[in-house]
C-alpha positions in Angstrom: 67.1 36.1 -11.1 64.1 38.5 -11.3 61.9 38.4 -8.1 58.7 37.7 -10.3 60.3 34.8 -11.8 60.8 32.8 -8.9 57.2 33.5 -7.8 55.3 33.0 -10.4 53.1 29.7 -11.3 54.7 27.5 -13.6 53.6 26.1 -16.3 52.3 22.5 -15.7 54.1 19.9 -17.9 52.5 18.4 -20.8 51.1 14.6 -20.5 53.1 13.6 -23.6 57.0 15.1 -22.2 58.7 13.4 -25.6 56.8 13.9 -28.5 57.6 11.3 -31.3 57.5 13.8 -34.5 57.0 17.4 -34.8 54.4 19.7 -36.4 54.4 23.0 -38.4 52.6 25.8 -37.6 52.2 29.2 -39.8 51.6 32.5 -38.3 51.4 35.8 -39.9 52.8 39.1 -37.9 53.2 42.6 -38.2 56.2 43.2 -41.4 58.7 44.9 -39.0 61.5 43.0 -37.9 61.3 44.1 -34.2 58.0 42.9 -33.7 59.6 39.3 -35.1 62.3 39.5 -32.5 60.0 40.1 -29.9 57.7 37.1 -30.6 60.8 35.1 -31.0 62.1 36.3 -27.8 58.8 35.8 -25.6 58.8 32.5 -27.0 62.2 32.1 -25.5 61.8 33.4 -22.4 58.6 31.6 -21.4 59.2 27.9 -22.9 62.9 27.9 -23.6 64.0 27.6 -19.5 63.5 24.9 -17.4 62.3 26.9 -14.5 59.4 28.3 -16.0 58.1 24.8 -15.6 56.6 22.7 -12.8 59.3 20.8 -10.7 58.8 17.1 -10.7 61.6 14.3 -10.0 62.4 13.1 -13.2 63.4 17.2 -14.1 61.2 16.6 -16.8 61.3 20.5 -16.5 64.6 20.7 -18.3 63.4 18.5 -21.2 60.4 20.0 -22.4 62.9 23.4 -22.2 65.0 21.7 -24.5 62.8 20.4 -27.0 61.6 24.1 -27.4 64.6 25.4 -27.4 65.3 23.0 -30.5 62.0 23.8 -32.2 63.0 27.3 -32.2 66.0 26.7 -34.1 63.6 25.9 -36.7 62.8 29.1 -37.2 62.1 30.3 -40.9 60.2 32.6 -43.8 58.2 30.8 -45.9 59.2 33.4 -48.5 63.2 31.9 -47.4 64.2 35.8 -47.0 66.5 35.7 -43.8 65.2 35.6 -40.7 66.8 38.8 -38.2 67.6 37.1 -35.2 70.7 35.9 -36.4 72.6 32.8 -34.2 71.9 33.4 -30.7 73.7 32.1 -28.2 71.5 30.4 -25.6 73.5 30.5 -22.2 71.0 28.7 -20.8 70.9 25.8 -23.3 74.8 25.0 -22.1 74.1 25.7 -19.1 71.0 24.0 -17.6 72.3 20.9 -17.4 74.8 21.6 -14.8 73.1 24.6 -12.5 69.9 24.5 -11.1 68.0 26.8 -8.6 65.1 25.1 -6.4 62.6 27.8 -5.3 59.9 27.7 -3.0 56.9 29.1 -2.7 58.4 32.2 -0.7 61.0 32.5 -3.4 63.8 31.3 -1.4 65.8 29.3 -3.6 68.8 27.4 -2.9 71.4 27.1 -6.1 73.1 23.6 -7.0 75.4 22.4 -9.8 77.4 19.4 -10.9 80.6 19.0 -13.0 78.8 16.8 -15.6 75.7 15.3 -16.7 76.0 12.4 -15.2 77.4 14.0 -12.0 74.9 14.1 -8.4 73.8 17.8 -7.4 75.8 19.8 -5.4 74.1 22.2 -3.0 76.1 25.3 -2.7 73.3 26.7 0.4 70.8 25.4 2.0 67.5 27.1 2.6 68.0 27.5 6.0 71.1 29.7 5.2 69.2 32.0 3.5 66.3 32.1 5.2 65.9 34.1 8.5 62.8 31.9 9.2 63.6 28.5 8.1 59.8 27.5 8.4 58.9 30.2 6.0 55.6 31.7 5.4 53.3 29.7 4.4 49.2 29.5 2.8 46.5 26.9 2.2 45.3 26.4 -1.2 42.4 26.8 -2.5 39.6 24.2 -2.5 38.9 21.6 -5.2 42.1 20.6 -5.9 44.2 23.8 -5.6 47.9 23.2 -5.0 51.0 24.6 -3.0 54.6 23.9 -3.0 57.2 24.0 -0.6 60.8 23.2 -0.5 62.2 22.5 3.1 65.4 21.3 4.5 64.8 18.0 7.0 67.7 17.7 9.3 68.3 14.1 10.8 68.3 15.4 14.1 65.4 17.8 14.5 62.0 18.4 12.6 60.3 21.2 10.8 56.9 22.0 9.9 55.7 22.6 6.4 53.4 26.2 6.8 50.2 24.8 5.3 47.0 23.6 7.0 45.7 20.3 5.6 42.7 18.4 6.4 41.6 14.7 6.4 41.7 13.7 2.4 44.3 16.1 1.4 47.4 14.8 -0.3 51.1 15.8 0.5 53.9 14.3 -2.1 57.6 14.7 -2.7 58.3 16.1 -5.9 62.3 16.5 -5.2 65.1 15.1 -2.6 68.3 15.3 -2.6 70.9 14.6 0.5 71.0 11.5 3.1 70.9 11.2 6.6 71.9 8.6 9.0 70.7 7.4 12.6 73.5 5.4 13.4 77.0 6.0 12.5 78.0 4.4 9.0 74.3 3.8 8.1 73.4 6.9 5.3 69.9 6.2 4.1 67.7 8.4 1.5 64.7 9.8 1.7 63.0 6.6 1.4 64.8 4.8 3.9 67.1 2.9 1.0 71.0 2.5 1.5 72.9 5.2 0.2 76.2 4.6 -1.4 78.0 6.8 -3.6 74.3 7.6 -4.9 70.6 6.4 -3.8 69.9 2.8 -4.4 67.1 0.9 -4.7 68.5 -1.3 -2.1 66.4 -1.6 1.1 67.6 0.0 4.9 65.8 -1.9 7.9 62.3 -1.5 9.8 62.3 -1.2 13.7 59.6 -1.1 16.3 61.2 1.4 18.4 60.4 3.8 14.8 57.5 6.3 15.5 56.2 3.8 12.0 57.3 0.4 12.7 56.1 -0.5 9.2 58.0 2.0 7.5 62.1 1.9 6.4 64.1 3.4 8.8 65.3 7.0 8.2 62.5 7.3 5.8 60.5 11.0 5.6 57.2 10.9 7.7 54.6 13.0 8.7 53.5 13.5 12.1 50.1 15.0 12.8 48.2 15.0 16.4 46.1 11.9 15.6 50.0 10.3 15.1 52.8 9.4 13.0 52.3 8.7 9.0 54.6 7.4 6.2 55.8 8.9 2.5 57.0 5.8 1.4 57.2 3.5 -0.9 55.7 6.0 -3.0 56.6 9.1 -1.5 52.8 10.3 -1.0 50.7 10.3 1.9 46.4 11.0 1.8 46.2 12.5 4.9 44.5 10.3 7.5 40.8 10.6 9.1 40.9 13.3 12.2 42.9 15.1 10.6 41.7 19.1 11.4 43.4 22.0 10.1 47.0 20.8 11.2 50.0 21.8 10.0 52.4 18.7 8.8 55.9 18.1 10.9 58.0 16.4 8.4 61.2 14.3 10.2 63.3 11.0 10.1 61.9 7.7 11.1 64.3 6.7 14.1 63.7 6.0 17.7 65.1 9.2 18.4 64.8 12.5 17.2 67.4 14.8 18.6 70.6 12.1 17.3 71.8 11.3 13.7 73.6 13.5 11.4 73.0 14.5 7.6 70.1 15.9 5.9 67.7 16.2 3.1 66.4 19.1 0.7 63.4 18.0 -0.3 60.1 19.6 -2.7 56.7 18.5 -1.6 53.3 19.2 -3.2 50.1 19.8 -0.9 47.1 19.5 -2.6 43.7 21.0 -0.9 41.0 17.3 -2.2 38.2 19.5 0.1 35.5 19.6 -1.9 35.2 23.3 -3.6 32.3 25.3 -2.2 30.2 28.1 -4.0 27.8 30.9 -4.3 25.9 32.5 -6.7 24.1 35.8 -6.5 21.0 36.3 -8.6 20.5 40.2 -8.7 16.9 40.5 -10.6 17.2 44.3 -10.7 19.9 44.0 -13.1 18.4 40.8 -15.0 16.7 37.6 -15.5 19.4 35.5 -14.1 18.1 33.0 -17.0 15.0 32.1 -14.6 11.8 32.1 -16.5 8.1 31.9 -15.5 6.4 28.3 -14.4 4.3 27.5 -16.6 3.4 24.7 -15.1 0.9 26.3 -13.0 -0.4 28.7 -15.3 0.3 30.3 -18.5 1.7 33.4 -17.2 2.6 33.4 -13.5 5.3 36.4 -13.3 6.8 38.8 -15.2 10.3 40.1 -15.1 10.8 43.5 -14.7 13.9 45.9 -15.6 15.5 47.8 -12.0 12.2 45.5 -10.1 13.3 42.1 -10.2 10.2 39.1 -10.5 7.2 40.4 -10.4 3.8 38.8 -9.5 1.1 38.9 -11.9 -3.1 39.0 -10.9 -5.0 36.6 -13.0 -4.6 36.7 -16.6 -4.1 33.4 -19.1 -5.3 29.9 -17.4 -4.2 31.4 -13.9 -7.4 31.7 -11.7 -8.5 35.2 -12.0 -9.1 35.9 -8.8 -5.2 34.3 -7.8 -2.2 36.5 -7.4 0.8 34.3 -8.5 4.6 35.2 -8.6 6.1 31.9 -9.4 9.2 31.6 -12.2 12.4 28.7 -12.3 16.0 28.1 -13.1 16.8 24.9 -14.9 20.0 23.5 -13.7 21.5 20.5 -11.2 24.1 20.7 -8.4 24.7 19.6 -4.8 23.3 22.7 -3.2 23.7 23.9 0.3 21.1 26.7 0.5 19.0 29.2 -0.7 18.3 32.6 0.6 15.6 35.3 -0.9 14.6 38.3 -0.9 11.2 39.5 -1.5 8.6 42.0 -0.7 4.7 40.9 -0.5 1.4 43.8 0.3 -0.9 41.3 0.5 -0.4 37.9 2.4 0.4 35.1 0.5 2.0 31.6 0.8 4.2 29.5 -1.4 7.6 27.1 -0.8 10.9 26.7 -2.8 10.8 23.5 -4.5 12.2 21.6 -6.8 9.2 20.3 -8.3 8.4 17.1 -5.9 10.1 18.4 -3.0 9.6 21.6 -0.9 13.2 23.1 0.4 11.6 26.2 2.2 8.1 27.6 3.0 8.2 31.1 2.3 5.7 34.1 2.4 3.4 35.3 5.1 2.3 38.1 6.3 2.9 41.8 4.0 6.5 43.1 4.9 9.6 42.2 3.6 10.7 39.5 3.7 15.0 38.0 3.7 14.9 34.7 3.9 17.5 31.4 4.3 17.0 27.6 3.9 20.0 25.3 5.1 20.1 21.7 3.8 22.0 19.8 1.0 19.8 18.7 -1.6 20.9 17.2 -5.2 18.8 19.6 -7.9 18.6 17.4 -11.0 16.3 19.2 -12.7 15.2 23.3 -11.4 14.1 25.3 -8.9 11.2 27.3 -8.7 9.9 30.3 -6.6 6.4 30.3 -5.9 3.8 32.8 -4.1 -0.2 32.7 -4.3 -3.1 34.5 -2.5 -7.0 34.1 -3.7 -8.1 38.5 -3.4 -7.6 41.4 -4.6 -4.3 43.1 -6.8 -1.5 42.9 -5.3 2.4 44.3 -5.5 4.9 41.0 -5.1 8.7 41.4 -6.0 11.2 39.0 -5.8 14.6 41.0 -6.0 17.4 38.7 -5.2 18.3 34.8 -5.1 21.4 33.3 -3.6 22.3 29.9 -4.0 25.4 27.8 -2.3 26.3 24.9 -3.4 29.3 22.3 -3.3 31.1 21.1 -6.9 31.2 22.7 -9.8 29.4 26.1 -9.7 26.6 25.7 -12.3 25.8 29.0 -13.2 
């Protein structure tokens, strides 16, 4: 299998995985029948195999895979000349129902099969056989919902981290398991602490109080973090607690003791980063506008943008006092912001704030000089910003050349 294949994002799963009916679509191509084997073939490639799908338990993966694989045998002229393809023989359309790789996010992969459909999965290696560093390499995903997937094998007699910091609010889940494990001789449990027999079964194991979670099955996945232990299941999901800091998860067996028992268990989990997704936007007014505009709330015409300059103040003029240098423009818009900074440049003293119209968020201006300012604080902007600078005298040369704003959310701008 390619390298880029088994790294690569897959695609996420529709909502709807069995549609009831079908639809047709017309498209019109280049009249060559190379280009038509090409489309025909990308199609293929991208939607016709499971594993360029997201892994969930149900395999859902290998369905969706299927049902394009059958929509593509629907393939036609709408003039009913033959199509060039011919029959193709899709390997994978016998095959995917009886081998299987499981990849992680490394692209180590461990390959399984069964006899028959109806047959469990057979691991032919375990990740830790073809891995040098079982643990793996490992990264934290992004802010605001950004995910990561790993697939680890949990021995019943030992732990093993899972290389991803997660904080208080984050939410690990087990998208695949296979194996079983036992803490006592004659006792094979799955995953979830239920008796295995033949196959997993919804039948339950046994809670103890000498378990690191006394509430939770015994020989069920947990998750130990320094503020303590945590359970998966029922469910197979954990938020992760309060206190939580930039740990890394240790996944192992619920049992008194964690160097006995025998077995193990591949399993798939999904970490996904619920920290709120942070932001900045930089306003270069040498370049343009940004899509602030002057207030005219205070006077008619209270600055003037100016190409390569930035904001520029303007002396008198309109309903502004004529004696009253004013640079003072806006930007409409609301967010959860975090900060401000700007940068300015005033020859004659002056004084203003940043507001949002009621309430000041920084006091800015002073003395002549430059002037690179920041203002801290979370404030909810339902409505605008605005910039402004006055001084009662003579002409003056104010320039406001750049505006950064931080916020938390969706970035606004």
């Amino acid at each position: 299998m390619p390298y880029g294949l088994m790294n690569r994002i897959p695609y996420t799963l529709p909502e709807n995985k069995l549609p009831a009916g079908t639809r047709c679509i017309q498209i019109t191509i280049p009249d060559d029948d190379e280009w038509e084997n090409q489309l025909n073939s990308l199609i293929r490639a991208e939607f016709c195999r499971w594993l360029m799908w997201e892994r969930d338990i149900g395999k859902n993966g290998t369905k969706v895979a299927s049902r394009w694989r059958v929509a593509l045998k629907t393939w036609k002229h709408c003039d009913g000349s033959p199509v060039p393809m011919g029959t193709l023989v899709d390997v994978e359309s016998l095959m995917s129902e009886l081998v299987q790789v499981i990849c992680d996010s490394n692209g180590k992969c461990v390959l399984q099969y069964r006899c028959d459909t109806c047959s469990d999965w057979i691991t032919v290696a375990n990740l830790t056989d073809l891995q040098t560093n079982p643990s793996g390499d490992g990264n934290q995903p992004a802010p605001g919902g950004g995910v990561a997937t790993y697939c680890k094998t949990v021995y019943a007699n030992s732990s093993i981290i899972l290389p991803v910091p997660v904080n208080a609010g984050d939410k690990i889940e087990v998208t695949l398991a296979n194996g079983s494990w036992s803490g006592t001789p004659f006792q094979w449990r799955c995953i979830d602490g239920n008796i295995f027999f033949v196959t997993c079964t919804s039948s339950p194991g046994s809670i103890s109080g000498s378990n690191p979670v006394p509430s939770a099955q015994t020989m069920s996945l947990i998750v130990q973090f320094s503020t303590g232990y945590y359970a998966l299941y029922p469910g197979g999901s954990l938020i992760v607690p309060g206190g939580v800091v930039n740990e890394q998860p240790t996944l192992l067996a619920n049992k008194p003791t964690l160097t006995s028992g025998a077995g193990q268990i591949d399993v798939c989990l999904k970490v996904t980063n619920n920290k709120t997704a942070a932001w900045t936007h930089h306003f270069d007014f040498t370049l343009n506008d940004g899509g602030w505009i002057p207030e005219t709330a205070l006077c008619s015409d209270p600055a003037v943008w100016t190409p390569g300059i930035g904001w520029t103040g303007v002396y008198g003029g309109g309903t502004c006092a004529p004696t009253t240098m004013w640079l003072a423009f806006r930007k409409n818009f609301s967010a959860t912001i975090t900060s401000i900074r700007a940068i300015y440049s005033m020859d004659v003293a002056g004084s203003g704030d940043l507001d949002d119209g009621t309430i000041s968020l920084g006091t800015i201006g002073g003395a002549p000089g430059s002037y690179d300012q920041t203002f801290p604080g979370t404030h909810v902007i339902t409505g605008h910003i605005r910039f402004v600078l006055s001084a009662s005298g003579t002409s003056a040369t104010w320039i406001c050349s750049d505006i950064y704003i931080s916020g938390t959310g969706t970035d606004p701008f």
